[in-house]
C-alpha positions as CSV (number, residue, x, y, z in Angstrom):
1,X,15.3,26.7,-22.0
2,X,12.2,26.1,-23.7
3,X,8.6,27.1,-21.4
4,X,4.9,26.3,-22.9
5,X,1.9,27.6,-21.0
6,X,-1.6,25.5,-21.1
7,X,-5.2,24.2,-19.8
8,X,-4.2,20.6,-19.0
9,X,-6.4,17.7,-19.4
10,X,-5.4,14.1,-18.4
11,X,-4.7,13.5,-22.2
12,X,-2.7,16.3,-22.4
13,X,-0.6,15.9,-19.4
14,X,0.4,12.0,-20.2
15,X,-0.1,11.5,-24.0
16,X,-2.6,9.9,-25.9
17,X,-5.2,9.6,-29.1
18,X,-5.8,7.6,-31.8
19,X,-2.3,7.5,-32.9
20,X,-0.5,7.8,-29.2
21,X,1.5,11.2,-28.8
22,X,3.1,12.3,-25.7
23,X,2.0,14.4,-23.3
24,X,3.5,17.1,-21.5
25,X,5.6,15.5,-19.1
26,X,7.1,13.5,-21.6
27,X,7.6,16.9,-23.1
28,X,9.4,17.8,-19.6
29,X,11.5,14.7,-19.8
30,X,14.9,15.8,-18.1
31,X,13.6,19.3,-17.7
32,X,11.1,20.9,-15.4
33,X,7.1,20.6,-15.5
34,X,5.7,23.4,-13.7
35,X,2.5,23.5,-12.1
36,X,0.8,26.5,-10.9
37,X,-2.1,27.2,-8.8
38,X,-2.2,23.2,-7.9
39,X,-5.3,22.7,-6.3
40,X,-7.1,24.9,-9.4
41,X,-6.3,21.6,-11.6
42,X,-8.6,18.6,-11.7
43,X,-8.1,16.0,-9.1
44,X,-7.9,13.6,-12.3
45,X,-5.5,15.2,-14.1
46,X,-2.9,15.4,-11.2
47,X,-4.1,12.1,-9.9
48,X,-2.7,10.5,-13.7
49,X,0.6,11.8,-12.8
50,X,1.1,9.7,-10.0
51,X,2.7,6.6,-12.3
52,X,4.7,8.6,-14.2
53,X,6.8,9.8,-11.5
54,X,7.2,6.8,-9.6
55,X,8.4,5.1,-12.9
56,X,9.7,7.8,-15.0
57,X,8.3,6.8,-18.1
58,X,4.5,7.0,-19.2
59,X,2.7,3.8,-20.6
60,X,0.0,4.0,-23.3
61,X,-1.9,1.1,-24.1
62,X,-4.4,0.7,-27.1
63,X,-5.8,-2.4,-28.9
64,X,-2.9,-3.4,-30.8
65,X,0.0,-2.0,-29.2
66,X,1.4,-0.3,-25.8
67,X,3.9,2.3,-26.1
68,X,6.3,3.5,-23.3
69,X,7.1,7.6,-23.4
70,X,9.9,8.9,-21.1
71,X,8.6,11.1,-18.4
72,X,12.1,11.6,-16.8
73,X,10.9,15.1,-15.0
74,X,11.2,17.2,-12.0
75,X,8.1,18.6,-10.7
76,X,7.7,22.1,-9.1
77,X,4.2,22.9,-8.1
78,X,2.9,26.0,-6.2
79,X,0.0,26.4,-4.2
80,X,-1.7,29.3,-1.9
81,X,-2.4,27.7,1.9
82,X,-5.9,28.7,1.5
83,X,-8.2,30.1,-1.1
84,X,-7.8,33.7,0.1
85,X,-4.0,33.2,0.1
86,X,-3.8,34.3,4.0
87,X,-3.9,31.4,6.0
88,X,-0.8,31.3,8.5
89,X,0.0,35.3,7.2
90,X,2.1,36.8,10.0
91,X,0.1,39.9,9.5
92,X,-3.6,39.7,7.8
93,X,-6.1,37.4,8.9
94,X,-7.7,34.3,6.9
95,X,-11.2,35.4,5.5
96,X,-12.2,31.5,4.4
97,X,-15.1,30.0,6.4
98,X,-14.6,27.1,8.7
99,X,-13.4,23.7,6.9
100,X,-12.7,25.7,3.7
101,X,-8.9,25.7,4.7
102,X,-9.1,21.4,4.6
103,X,-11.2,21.5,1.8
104,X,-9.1,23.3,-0.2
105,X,-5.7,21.3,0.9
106,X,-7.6,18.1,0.1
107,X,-7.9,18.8,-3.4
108,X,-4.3,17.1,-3.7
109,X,-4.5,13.5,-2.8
110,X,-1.7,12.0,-0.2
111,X,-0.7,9.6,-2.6
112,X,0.1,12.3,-4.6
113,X,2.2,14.2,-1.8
114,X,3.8,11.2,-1.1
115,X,5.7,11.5,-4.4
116,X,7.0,14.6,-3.9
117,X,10.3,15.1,-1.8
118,X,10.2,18.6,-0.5
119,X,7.3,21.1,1.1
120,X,8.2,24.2,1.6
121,X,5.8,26.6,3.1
122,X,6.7,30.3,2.5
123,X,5.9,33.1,4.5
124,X,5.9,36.7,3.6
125,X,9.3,38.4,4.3
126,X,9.2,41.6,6.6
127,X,10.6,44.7,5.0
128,X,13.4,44.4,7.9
129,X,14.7,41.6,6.1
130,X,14.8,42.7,3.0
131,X,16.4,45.5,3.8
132,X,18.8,43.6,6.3
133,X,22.4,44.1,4.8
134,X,23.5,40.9,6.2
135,X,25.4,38.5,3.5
136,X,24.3,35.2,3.3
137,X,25.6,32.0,0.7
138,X,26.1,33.5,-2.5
139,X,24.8,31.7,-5.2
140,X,28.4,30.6,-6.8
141,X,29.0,29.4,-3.4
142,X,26.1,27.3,-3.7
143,X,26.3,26.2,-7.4
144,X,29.6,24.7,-6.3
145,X,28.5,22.5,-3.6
146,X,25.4,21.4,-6.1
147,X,28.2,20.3,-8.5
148,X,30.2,18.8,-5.6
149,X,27.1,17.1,-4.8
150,X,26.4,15.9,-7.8
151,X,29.9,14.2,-8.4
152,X,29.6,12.6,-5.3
153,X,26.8,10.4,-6.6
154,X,27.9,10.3,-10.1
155,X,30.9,8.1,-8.5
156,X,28.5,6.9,-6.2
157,X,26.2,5.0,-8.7
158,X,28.9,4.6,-11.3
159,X,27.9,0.8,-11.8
160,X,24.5,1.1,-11.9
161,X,23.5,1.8,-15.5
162,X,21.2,5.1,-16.3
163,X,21.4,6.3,-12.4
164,X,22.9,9.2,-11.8
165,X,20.9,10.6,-8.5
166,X,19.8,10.0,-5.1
167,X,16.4,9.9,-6.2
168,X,16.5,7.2,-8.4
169,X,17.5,4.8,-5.6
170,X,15.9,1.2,-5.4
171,X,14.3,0.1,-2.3
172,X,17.0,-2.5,-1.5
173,X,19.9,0.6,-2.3
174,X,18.1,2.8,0.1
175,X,18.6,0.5,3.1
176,X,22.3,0.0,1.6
177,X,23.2,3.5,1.2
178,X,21.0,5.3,3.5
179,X,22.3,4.3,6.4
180,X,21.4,5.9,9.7
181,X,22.4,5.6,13.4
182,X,20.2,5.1,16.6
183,X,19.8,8.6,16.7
184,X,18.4,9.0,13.8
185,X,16.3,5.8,13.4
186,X,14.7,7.3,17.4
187,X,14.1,10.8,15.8
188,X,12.6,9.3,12.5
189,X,10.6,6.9,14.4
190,X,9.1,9.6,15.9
191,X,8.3,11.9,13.2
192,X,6.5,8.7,11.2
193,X,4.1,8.3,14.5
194,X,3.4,12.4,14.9
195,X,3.3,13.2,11.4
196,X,1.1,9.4,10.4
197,X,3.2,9.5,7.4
198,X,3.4,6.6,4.8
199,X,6.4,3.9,3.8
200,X,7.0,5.9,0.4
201,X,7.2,9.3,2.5
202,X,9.4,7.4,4.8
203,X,12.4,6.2,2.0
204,X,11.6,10.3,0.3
205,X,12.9,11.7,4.1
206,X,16.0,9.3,3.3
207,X,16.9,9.9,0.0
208,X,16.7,13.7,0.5
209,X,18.3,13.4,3.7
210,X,21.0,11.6,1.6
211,X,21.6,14.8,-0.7
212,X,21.6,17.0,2.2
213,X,24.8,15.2,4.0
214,X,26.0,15.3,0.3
215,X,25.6,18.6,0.2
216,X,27.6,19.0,3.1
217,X,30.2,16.9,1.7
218,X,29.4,14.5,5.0
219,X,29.7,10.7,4.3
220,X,27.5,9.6,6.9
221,X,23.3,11.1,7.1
222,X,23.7,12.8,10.7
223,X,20.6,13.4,12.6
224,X,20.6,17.2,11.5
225,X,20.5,16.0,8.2
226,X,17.2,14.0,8.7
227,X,15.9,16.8,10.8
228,X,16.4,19.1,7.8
229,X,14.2,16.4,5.6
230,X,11.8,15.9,7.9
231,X,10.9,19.8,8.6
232,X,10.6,19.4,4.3
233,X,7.2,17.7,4.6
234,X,5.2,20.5,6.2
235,X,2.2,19.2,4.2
236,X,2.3,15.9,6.1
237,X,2.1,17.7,9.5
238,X,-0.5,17.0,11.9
239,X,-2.8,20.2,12.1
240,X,-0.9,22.2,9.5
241,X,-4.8,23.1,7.5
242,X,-5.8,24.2,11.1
């Protein structure tokens, strides 16, 4: 595995000049493009990724001719909940004044969130926990169902040329594959009116709750399964930046 560590700038991050090179998430196609610190970036440099990951290729046009770069990539991006780094601690209380908490979160744009499938908010762990001798999944045990997982919609998209994932699902697959009963459709209904969340955060909750019942080797996306995706958005929850 190859890593590279930079400054971004928009040209940077999807490709360009004179002669049109790629960028570095075409450098990250079918690997990983880490970001750390997100809200530290410029609002137009994250903002130019937006295109590239809903179509996974990156288009650069000049006068006399548009090229297409492959930008195939799985973002990971970390963030503190505040610019103190104690906002929700279980401990230590937030020194930021009132509205920085917002301010801060509103440096990434919703359009931007939209595009990505999974929030996860971590909290510090409590020395009794990591000293807890309890055994949990080991991480065979969990590389197996990944690869189980993985077969699953290798057969699953095996007519579909260059698809491979859940992810990559089309709008009119998603209502063919993601299929959910009335208890589900009631408890997504319900998070999409709390939570005010948009049509492209509404087919993510799908497609990941998708991988999760294939994760648990179920054929059908149980409401525990969409409960599980939904909890995934904790950025889209009402109240979350206080």
């Amino acid at each position: 595995m190859t890593t590279r560590s930079i400054r971004l700038t928009d040209a940077a991050l999807v490709g360009g000049g004179g002669i049109p090179q790629p960028g570095e998430i075409s450098m990250a196609h079918n690997g990983v493009l880490f970001l750390d610190e997100l809200p530290e970036f410029k609002r137009t440099v994250l903002e130019v990724m937006r295109q590239p990951m809903e179509e996974r290729k990156v288009t650069i046009s000049r006068a006399k001719v548009a090229l297409d770069f492959p930008a195939n990539f799985m973002l990971i991006a970390s963030m503190n909940p505040c610019p103190c780094g104690f906002f929700n601690h279980p401990d230590k209380e937030c020194t930021c004044p009132p509205g920085t908490v917002q301010k801060y979160l509103n440096k990434i744009s919703g359009p931007l969130l939209d595009r990505i499938d999974l929030h996860v908010e971590v909290t510090p762990v409590a020395f009794s926990e990591l000293s807890n001798v309890k055994i949990g999944e080991t991480s065979n045990q969990i590389r197996d169902r990944v690869i189980k997982a993985r077969d699953i919609q290798t057969q699953r998209y095996k007519d579909f040329e260059g698809m491979y994932a859940n992810a990559q699902m089309s709008s009119k697959q998603l209502r063919e594959i993601c299929v959910i009963d009335k208890i589900g459709e009631a408890l997504l209904k319900k998070a999409m009116e709390r939570l005010n969340l948009s049509a492209r955060a509404y087919d993510r909750i799908l497609k990941v709750s998708r991988t999760i019942a294939d994760l648990s080797a179920s054929q059908n996306i149980k409401p525990e399964h969409l409960a599980e995706a939904i909890q995934y958005r904790s950025l889209d929850r009402e109240g979350w930046a206080g």
